[in-house]
C-alpha positions as CSV (number, residue, x, y, z in Angstrom):
1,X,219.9,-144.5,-21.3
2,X,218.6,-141.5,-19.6
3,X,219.1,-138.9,-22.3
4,X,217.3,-141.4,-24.8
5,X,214.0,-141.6,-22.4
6,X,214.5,-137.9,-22.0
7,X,215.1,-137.1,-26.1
8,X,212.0,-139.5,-26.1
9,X,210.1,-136.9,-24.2
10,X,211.1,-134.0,-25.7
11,X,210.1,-135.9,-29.2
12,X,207.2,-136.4,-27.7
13,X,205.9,-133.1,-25.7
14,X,207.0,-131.4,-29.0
15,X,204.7,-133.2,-31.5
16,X,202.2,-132.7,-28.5
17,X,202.7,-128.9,-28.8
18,X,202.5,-129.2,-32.3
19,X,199.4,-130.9,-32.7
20,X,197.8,-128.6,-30.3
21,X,199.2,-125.9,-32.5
22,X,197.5,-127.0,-35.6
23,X,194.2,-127.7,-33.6
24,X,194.4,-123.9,-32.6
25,X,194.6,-122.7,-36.2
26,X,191.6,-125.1,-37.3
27,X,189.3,-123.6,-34.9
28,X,190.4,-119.8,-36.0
29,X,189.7,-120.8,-39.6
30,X,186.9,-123.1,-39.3
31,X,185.5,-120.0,-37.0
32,X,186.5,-117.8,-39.5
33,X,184.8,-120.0,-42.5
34,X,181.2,-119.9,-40.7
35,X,181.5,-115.9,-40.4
36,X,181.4,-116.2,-44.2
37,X,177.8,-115.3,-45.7
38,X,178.7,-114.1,-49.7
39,X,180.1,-115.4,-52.6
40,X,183.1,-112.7,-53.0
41,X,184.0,-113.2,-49.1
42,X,184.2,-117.2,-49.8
43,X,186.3,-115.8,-53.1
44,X,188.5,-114.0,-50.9
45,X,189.1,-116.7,-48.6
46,X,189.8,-119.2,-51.4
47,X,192.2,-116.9,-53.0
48,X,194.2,-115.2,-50.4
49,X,193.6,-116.7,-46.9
50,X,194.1,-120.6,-47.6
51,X,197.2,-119.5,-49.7
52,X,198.6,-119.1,-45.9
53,X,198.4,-122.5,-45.2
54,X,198.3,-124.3,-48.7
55,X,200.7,-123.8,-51.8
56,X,198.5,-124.0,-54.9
57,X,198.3,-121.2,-57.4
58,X,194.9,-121.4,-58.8
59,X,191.6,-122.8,-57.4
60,X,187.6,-124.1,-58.9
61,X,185.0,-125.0,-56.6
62,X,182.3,-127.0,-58.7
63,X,179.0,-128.8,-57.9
64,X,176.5,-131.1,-59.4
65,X,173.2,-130.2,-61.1
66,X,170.1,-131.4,-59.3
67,X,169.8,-134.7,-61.1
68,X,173.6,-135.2,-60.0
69,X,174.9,-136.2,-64.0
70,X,176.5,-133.3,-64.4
71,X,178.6,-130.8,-63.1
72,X,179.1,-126.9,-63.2
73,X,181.7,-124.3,-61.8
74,X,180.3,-122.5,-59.4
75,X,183.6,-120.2,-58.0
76,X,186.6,-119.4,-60.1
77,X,189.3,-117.2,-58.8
78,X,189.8,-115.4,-62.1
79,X,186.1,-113.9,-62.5
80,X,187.0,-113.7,-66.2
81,X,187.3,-117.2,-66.5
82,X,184.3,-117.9,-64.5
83,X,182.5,-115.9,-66.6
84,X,183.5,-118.4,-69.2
85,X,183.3,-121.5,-67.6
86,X,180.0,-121.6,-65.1
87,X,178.0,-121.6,-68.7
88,X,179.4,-125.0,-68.9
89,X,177.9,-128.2,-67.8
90,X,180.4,-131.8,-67.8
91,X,179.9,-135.2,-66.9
92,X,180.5,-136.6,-63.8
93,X,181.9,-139.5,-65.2
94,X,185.0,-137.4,-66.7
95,X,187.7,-139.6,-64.9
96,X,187.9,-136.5,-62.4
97,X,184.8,-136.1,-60.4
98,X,183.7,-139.3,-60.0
99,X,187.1,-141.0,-59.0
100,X,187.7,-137.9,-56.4
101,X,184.1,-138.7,-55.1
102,X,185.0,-141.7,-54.0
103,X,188.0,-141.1,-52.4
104,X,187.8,-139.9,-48.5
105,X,190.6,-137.3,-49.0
106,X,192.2,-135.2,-51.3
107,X,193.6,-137.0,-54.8
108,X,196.8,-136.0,-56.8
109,X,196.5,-136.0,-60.5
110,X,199.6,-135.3,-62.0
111,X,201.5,-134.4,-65.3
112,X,201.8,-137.4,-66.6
113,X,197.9,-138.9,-65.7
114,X,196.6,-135.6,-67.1
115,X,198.3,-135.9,-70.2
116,X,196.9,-139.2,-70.8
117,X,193.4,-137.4,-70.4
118,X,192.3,-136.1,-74.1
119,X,189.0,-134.8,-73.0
120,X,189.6,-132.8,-70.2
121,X,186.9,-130.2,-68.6
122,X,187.4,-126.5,-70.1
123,X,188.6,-125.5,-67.0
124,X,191.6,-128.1,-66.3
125,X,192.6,-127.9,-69.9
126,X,193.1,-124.0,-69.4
127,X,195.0,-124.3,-66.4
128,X,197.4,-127.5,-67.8
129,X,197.6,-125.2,-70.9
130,X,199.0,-122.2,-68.6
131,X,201.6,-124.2,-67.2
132,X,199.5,-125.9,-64.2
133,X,200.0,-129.4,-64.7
134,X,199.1,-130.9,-61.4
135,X,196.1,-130.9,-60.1
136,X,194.4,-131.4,-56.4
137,X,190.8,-132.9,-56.1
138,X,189.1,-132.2,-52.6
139,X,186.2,-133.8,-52.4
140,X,183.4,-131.7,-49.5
141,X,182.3,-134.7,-47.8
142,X,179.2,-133.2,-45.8
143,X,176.2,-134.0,-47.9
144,X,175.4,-136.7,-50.1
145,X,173.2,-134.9,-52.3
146,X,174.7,-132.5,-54.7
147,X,178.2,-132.9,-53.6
148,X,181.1,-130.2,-54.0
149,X,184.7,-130.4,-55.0
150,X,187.1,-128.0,-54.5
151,X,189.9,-128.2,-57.4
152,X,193.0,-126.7,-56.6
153,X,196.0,-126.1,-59.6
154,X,200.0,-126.2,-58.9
155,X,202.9,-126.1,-61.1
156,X,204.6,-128.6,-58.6
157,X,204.0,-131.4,-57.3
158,X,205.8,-131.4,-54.2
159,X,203.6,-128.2,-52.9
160,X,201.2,-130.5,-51.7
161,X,201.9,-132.6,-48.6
162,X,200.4,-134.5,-45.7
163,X,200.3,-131.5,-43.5
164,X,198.4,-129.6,-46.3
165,X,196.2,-132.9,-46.7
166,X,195.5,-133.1,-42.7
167,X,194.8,-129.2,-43.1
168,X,191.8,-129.7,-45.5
169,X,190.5,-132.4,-43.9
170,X,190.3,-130.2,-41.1
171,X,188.2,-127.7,-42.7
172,X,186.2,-129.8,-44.6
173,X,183.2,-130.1,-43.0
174,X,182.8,-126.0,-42.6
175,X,183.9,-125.2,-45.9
176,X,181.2,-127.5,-47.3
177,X,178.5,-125.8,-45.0
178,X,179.8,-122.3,-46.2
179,X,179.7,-122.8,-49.8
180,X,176.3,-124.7,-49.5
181,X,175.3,-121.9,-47.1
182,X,175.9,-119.6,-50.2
183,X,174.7,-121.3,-53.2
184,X,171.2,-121.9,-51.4
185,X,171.1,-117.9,-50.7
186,X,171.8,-117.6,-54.4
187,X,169.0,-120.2,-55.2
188,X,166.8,-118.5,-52.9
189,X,167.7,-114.9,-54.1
190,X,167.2,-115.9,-57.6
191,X,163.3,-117.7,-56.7
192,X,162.6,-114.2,-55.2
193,X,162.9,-112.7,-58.1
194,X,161.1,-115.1,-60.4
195,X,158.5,-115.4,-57.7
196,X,158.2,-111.6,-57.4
197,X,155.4,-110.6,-59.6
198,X,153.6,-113.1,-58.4
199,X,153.6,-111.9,-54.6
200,X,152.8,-108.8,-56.1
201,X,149.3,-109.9,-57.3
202,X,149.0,-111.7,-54.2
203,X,149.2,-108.6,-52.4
204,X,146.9,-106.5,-54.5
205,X,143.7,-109.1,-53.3
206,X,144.1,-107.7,-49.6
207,X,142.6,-104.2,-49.5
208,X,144.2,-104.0,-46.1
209,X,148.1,-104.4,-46.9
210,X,149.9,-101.9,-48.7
211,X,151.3,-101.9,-52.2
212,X,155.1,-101.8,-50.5
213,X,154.8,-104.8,-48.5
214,X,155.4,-108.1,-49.2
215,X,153.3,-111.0,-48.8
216,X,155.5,-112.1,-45.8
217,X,154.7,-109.1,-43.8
218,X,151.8,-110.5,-41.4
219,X,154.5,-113.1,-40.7
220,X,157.4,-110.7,-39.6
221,X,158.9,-109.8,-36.4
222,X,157.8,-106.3,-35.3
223,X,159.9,-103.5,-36.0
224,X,161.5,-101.7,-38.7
225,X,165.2,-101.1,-37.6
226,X,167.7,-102.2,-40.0
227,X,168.5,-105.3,-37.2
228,X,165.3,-106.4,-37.6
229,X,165.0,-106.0,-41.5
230,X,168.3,-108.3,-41.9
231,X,166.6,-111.0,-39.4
232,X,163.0,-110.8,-41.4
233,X,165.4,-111.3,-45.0
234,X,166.7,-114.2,-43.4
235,X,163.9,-116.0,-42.0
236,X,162.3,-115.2,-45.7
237,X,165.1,-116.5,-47.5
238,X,165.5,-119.9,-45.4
239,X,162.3,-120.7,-44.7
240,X,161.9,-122.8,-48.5
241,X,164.5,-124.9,-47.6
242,X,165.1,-127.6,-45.0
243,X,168.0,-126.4,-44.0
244,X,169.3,-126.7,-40.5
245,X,169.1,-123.6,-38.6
246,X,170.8,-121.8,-35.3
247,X,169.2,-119.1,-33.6
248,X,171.3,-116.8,-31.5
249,X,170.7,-114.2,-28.7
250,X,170.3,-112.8,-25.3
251,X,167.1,-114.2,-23.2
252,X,163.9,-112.5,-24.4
253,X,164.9,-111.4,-27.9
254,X,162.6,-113.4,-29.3
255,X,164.4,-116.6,-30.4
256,X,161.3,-118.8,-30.4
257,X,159.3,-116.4,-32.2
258,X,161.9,-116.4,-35.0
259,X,161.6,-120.1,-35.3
260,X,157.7,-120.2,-35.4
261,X,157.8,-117.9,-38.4
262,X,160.7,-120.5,-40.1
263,X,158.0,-123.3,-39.9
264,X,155.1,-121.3,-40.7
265,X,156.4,-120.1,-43.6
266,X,158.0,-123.3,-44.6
267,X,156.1,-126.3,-46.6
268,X,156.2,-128.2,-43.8
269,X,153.8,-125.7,-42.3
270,X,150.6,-128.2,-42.4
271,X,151.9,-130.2,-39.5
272,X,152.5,-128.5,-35.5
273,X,156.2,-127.2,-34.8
274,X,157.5,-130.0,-32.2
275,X,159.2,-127.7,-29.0
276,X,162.0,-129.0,-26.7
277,X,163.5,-127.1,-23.8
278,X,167.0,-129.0,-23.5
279,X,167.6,-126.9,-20.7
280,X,164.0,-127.9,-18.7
281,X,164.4,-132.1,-19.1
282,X,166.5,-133.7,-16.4
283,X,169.4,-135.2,-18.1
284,X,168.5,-138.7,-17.6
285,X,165.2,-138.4,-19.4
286,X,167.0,-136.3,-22.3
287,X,167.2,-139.1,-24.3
288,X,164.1,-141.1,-23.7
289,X,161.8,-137.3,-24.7
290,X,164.2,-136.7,-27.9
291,X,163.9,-140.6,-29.2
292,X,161.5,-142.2,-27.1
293,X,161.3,-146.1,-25.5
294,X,159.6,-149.3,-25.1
295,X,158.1,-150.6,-22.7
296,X,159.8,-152.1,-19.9
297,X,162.9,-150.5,-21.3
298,X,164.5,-149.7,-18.1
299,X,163.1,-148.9,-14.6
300,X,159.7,-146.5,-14.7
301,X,159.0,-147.3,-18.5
302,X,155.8,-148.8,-18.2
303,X,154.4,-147.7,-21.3
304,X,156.0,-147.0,-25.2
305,X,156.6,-143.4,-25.5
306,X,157.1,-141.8,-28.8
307,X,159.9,-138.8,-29.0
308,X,160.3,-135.7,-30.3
309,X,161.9,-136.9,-33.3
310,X,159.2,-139.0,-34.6
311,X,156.5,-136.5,-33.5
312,X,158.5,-134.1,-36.0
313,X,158.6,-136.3,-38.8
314,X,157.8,-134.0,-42.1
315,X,157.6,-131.2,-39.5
316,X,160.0,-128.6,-37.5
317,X,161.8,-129.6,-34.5
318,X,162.9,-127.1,-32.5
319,X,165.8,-127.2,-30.0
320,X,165.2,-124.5,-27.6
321,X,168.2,-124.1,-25.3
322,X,170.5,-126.5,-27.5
323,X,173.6,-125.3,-25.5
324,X,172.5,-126.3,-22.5
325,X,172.5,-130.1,-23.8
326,X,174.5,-132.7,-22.3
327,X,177.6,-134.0,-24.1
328,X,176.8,-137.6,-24.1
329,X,173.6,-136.6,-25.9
330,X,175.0,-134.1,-28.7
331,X,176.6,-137.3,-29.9
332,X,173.3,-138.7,-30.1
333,X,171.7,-135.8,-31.6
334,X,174.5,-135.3,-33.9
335,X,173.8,-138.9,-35.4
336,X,170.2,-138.2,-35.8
337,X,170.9,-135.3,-37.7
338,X,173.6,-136.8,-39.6
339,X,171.8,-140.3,-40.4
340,X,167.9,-139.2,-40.3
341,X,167.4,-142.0,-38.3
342,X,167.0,-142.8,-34.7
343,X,166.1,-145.8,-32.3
344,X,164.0,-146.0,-29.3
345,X,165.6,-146.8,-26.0
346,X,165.3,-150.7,-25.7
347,X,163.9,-150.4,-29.1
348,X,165.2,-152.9,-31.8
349,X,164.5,-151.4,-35.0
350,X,166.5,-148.1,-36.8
351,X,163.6,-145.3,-37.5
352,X,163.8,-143.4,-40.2
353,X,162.6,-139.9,-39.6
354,X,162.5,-136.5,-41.9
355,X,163.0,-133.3,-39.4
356,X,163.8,-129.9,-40.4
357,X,166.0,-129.0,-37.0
358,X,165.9,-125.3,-35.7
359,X,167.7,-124.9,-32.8
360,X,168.5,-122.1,-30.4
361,X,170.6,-120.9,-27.8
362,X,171.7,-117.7,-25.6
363,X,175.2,-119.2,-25.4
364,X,178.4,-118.6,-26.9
365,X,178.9,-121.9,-28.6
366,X,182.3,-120.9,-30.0
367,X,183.2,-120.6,-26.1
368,X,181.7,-123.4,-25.3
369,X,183.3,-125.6,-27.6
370,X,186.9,-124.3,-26.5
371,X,185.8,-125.1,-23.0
372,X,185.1,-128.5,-23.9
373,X,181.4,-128.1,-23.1
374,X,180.5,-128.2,-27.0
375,X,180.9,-130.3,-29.7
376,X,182.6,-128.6,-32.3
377,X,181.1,-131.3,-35.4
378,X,177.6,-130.6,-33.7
379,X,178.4,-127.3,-34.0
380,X,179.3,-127.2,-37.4
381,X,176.6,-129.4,-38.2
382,X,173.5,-126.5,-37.0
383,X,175.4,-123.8,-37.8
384,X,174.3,-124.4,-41.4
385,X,172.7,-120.8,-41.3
386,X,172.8,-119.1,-38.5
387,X,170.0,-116.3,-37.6
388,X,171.7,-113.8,-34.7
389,X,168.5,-111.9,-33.0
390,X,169.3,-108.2,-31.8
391,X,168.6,-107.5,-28.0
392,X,166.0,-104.6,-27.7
393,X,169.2,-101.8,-26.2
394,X,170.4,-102.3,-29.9
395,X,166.9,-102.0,-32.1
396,X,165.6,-98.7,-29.7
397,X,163.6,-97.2,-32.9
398,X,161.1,-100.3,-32.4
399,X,160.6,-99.5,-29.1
400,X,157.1,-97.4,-29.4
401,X,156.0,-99.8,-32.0
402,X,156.4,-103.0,-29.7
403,X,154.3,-101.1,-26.8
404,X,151.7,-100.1,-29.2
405,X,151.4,-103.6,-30.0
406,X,151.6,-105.3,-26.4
407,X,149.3,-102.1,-25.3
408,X,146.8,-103.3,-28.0
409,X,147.6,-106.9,-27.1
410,X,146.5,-106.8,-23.8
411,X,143.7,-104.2,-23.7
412,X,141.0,-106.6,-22.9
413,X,139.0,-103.9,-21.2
414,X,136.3,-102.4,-24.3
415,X,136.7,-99.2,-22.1
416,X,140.5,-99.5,-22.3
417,X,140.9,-100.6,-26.3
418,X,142.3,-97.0,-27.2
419,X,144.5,-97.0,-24.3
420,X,148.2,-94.9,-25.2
421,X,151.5,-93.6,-23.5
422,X,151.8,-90.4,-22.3
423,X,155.1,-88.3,-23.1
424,X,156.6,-89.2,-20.3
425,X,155.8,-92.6,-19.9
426,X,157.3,-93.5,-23.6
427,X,160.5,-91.1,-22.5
428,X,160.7,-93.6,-19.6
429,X,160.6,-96.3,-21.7
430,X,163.3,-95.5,-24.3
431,X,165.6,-94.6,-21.4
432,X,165.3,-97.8,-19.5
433,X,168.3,-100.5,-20.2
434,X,166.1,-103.8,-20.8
435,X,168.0,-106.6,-20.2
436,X,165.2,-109.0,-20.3
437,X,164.9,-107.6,-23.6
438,X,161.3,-107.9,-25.6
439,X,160.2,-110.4,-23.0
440,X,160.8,-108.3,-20.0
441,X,159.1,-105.2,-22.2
442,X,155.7,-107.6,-22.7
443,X,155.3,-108.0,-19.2
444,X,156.1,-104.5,-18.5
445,X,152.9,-103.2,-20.7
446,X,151.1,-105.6,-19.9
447,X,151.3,-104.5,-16.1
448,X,151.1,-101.0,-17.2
449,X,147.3,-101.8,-18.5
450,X,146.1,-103.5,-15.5
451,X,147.3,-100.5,-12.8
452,X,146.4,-97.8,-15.7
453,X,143.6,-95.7,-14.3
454,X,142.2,-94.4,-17.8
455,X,142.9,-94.7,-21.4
456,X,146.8,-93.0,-20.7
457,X,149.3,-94.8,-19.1
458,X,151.5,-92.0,-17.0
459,X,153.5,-94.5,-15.2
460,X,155.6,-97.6,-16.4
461,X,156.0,-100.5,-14.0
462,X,159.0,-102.0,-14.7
463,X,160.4,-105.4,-13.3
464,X,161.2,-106.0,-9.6
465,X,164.6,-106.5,-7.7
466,X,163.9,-110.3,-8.1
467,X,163.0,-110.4,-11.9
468,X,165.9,-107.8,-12.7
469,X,168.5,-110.9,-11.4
470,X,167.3,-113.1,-13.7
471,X,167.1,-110.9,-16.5
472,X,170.6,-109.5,-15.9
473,X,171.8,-112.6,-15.5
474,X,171.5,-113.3,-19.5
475,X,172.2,-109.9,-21.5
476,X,175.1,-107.4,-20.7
477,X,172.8,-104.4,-19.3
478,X,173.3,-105.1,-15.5
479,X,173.7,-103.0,-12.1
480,X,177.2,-103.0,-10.2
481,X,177.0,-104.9,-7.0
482,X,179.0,-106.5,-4.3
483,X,180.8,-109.7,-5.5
484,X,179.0,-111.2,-2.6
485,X,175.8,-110.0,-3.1
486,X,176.0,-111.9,-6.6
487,X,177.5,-114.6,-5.3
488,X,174.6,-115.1,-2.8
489,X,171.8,-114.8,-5.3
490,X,173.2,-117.2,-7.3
491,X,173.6,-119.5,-5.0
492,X,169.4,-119.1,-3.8
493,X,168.6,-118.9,-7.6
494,X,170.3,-122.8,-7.5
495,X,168.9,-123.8,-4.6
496,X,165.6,-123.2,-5.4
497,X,165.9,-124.8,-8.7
498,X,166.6,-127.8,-6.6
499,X,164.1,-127.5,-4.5
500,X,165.9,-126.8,-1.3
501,X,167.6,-130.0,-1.9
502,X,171.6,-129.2,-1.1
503,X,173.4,-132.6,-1.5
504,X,172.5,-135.7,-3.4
505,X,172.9,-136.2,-7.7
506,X,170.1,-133.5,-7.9
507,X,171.2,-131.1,-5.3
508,X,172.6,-127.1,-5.4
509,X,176.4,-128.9,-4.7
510,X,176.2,-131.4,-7.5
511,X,175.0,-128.5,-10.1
512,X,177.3,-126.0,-8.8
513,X,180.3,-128.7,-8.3
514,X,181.2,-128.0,-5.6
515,X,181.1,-130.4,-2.2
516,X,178.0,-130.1,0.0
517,X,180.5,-128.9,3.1
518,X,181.5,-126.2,1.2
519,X,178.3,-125.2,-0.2
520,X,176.9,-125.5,3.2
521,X,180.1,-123.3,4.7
522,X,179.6,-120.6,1.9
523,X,175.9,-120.6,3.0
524,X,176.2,-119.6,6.6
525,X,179.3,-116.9,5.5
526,X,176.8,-115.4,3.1
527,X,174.2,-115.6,5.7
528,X,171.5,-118.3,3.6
529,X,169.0,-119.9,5.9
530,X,166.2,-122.2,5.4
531,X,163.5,-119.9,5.0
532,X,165.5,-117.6,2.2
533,X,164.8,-120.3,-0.2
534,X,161.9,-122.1,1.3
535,X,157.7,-121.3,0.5
C-alpha cells in the first residue's frame, strides 16, 4: 500500500517537474519571439528554431486582405516559392481557412481529406504534390480583425502530437503579436514611401527647415546619435497606427516625451493625451481613476466620476509607470484592452470605449513576470511594439545639443538670451555619469542659468547628495557605499513616502513587508530618529 502512495508521488512530482519544464521553455521562446522585429528574423525562427520543438518539414504563414474575403501568403520558407505565391489572393471560404478559423486550436487535415479537395490553394497543392500530404492549420487567435494562420506541411501524420499542440498554444499569442508587429512595419514602410514626395513639398513651404529633413522633425526627440535616430524611426513609423505601445527605460530618459510625440503625431491628435501615474494612485483608488464610479458606490463616492478610460475615448491613454500596477488590476486592465469595454464601479452598464494605450515603465517586466509580480498575457498584450529609450551615458554625442537647448529654454533673462558654456564647463559636462539621465541634466542647466554671473556659464551645478540617491536608485551609474548606508536611506526614502507613518495598511512596514518590530529595531541599529524623516 505504501509503495503505491509513494509510486503515486513520484507520478506525481514528476509530471509536476515536467510541467514546470515546459513552462520554462515557453517563456524562453515567447521572450525570444517579442525580441523579433523583421521579416527574415521571423523567417529564421519559423524555419530553424520551432523545428526544435515541432516536427513539420515545411511552413506558410498567411493573412486576410482588409475586407477579410480573401487571403494571401505573407511568409514562405522557400523565398522562391513565396515569390510565387504572395501574388496570389484565395478565398476564405476554401474548406481550409475558414474551418481552421473557427477552431480554438490547431486542425489536422490529412491525406485522405486533402485528396478529396480538388481546388486546393497553389500553395498546399505544391506541397501535397512534393510528397507533403498532411497538413497543420494554426489558427493566431489574438485579433479578430485580419486574422493569421500559420500552415505547417508533414509527410507524417504521427509528427504532430498533443505536446506539439499544447506547444503552439503556448506561443500563440506572441507569435501573433510578432508577425502583426511586422506586417504593420511593412505597411508603414511601404506608406513612407508613397507618402514621400508628398512630405517633400510639404517641407519646401517652410523657409526655415532644411531640404534634408523631414516633415516630422519639429516633432523629434533631440539629438542625432544613432540611439536616438532608431527611437525617432519608431515613433514615426507607429504613430499611424493604433497600435498598443510599451515604452522602456531608466528614470529621466525621456519616456513621457516619447509618448506625447506618438499622440501628436497620431490622428487621434485633435483630442488631449489622457496621463496616469500607476505608481502615484493608492491602490485602492486604482480602479475607481482607470474606470470610474457611481455614486454611492461604496464608502466616500458621493459623486459619479468618469475614468481615465472614457476620458480617452478616440484619444491616447497613457500608462506611466505600468509596472508598478497592482496584480488584481492588470487583470482588469488586461480586459479593457482586450474587450474595449469597461464598467464603472457600482455601475450597471458595459461601456464601450476606443483607446489607443501607450504605456511605460523603468522596470524589467521580463523579471517581473518570472517573479510573479507581472502578468505575462498583459505583458504580451502591450508589448505589441515596444520603444526602448537610451539613458543619456549611452547617447554622449547629444550632450552639447541638449544644453544648448535647456540653456536657451530657460534664458528668461533678455540680458542672458545668448548665454553659452565655457570649455570647461561642457568638459565637465561630458565627463559627469548622469544617472538621472535627461531629467537630472534639465535641472542641472537650468540651475546653471540662475547662479551664472554673465552670458558664460564657467561652473556646472550638478545634483546634491539627496537628489543623487534618487537618481541612482533607477539607472546603473551609482557610487559605492556602505551596505548600511543604503540600507538606511532606503528605509527614510520609505518612510517619508508614508509620511512618518511606520505601522498600519499604509505605513514604511506594510510597503517594505516587513513587521513594524522589526522595522522599528532596524531603525534604532541604523540610528533613524524622528526628526531624520520629519519637517
Amino acid at each position: 500500500m505504501k509503495e503505491n502512495k509513494q509510486s503515486e508521488i513520484d507520478r506525481l512530482l514528476l509530471s509536476i517537474n515536467e510541467r514546470n519544464r515546459e513552462q520554462t521553455v515557453l517563456l524562453s521562446i515567447n521572450k525570444k519571439l517579442s525580441a523579433i522585429t523583421d521579416q527574415e528574423e521571423l523567417r529564421y525562427f519559423l524555419a530553424e528554431d520551432l523545428k526544435n520543438y515541432i516536427a513539420f518539414d515545411r511552413f506558410v504563414l498567411c493573412a486576410t486582405d482588409e475586407n477579410e474575403k480573401q487571403y494571401k501568403v505573407i511568409f514562405h520558407d522557400d523565398k522562391k516559392q513565396f515569390s510565387i505565391f504572395k501574388k496570389q489572393l484565395y478565398d476564405i471560404h476554401d474548406g481550409f481557412f475558414d474551418v481552421a478559423l473557427q477552431s480554438p486550436e490547431a486542425i489536422k487535415f490529412d491525406a485522405g481529406s486533402l485528396s478529396k479537395i480538388q481546388q486546393k490553394p497553389d500553395f498546399i497543392a505544391e506541397s501535397f504534390n512534393a510528397g507533403m500530404k498532411n497538413m497543420i492549420v494554426f489558427p493566431l487567435h489574438y485579433q479578430k480583425k485580419n486574422p493569421l494562420l500559420l500552415f505547417l506541411f508533414i509527410d507524417r501524420a504521427n509528427k504532430f502530437d498533443r505536446d506539439s499542440q499544447r506547444f503552439l498554444n503556448g506561443i500563440n499569442i506572441q507569435l501573433s503579436i510578432t508577425a502583426s508587429n511586422i506586417i504593420l512595419k511593412q505597411n508603414l514602410e511601404e506608406q513612407l514611401i508613397t507618402n514621400q514626395d508628398r512630405k517633400s513639398k510639404e517641407i519646401k513651404q517652410y523657409s526655415d527647415i532644411k531640404v534634408t529633413e523631414t516633415i516630422f522633425e519639429s516633432d523629434k526627440l533631440i539629438g542625432r546619435s544613432i540611439a536616438v535616430q532608431k527611437v525617432n524611426e519608431l515613433i514615426q513609423q507607429v504613430t499611424a497606427s493604433d497600435s498598443t505601445v510599451l515604452i522602456l527605460g531608466e528614470s529621466g530618459t525621456g519616456k513621457e516625451l516619447a509618448a506625447i510625440k506618438i499622440h501628436e503625431n497620431s490622428t487621434r491628435k485633435h483630442k488631449k493625451m489622457i496621463t496616469v501615474n500607476c505608481a502615484a494612485i493608492p491602490q485602492h483608488l486604482i480602479e475607481s481613476e482607470l474606470f470610474g464610479h457611481e455614486k454611492g458606490s461604496f464608502t466616500g463616492a458621493t459623486e459619479k466620476r468618469i475614468g481615465k478610460f472614457e476620458l480617452a475615448h478616440n484619444s491616447t491613454l497613457f500608462l506611466d509607470e505600468i509596472g508598478d500596477l497592482p496584480l488584481e488590476m492588470q487583470t482588469k486592465l488586461l480586459r479593457a484592452l482586450q474587450e474595449r469595454e469597461i464598467e464603472r464601479i457600482g455601475g450597471k452598464r458595459i461601456l464601450k470605449v476606443n483607446v489607443r494605450v501607450v504605456a511605460a515603465t523603468n522596470r524589467n517586466l521580463i523579471t517581473e513576470m518570472e517573479n510573479g509580480r507581472f502578468r505575462k498575457d498583459l505583458f504580451y498584450r502591450l508589448n505589441v511594439f515596444p520603444i526602448t529609450m537610451p539613458p543619456l551615458r549611452e547617447r554622449k554625442e547629444d550632450i552639447e545639443e541638449l544644453c544648448l537647448h535647456f540653456l536657451k529654454k530657460y534664458t528668461k533673462n533678455p540680458d542672458k538670451k545668448n548665454i553659452k558654456l565655457s570649455g570647461n564647463a561642457l568638459k565637465s559636462v561630458m565627463n559627469h555619469s548622469w544617472p538621472g539621465n535627461i531629467r537630472e541634466l534639465e535641472h542641472c542647466m537650468e540651475r546653471s542659468v540662475l547662479l551664472a554671473d554673465g552670458l558664460l556659464v564657467n561652473e556646472i551645478n550638478f545634483l546634491t547628495e539627496s537628489e543623487k540617491i534618487l537618481a541612482i536608485n533607477n539607472s546603473e551609474g551609482f557610487e559605492i557605499k556602505p551596505l548600511k548606508d543604503i540600507e538606511k536611506e532606503y528605509i527614510l526614502k520609505i518612510i517619508k513616502l508614508c509620511n512618518g507613518r511606520i505601522s498600519g495598511p499604509n505605513g514604511a512596514a506594510n510597503k517594505l513587508e516587513i513587521p513594524s518590530t522589526t522595522l522599528i529595531s532596524k531603525m534604532k541599529k541604523l540610528g533613524i530618529k524622528k526628526q531624520h524623516f520629519s519637517e
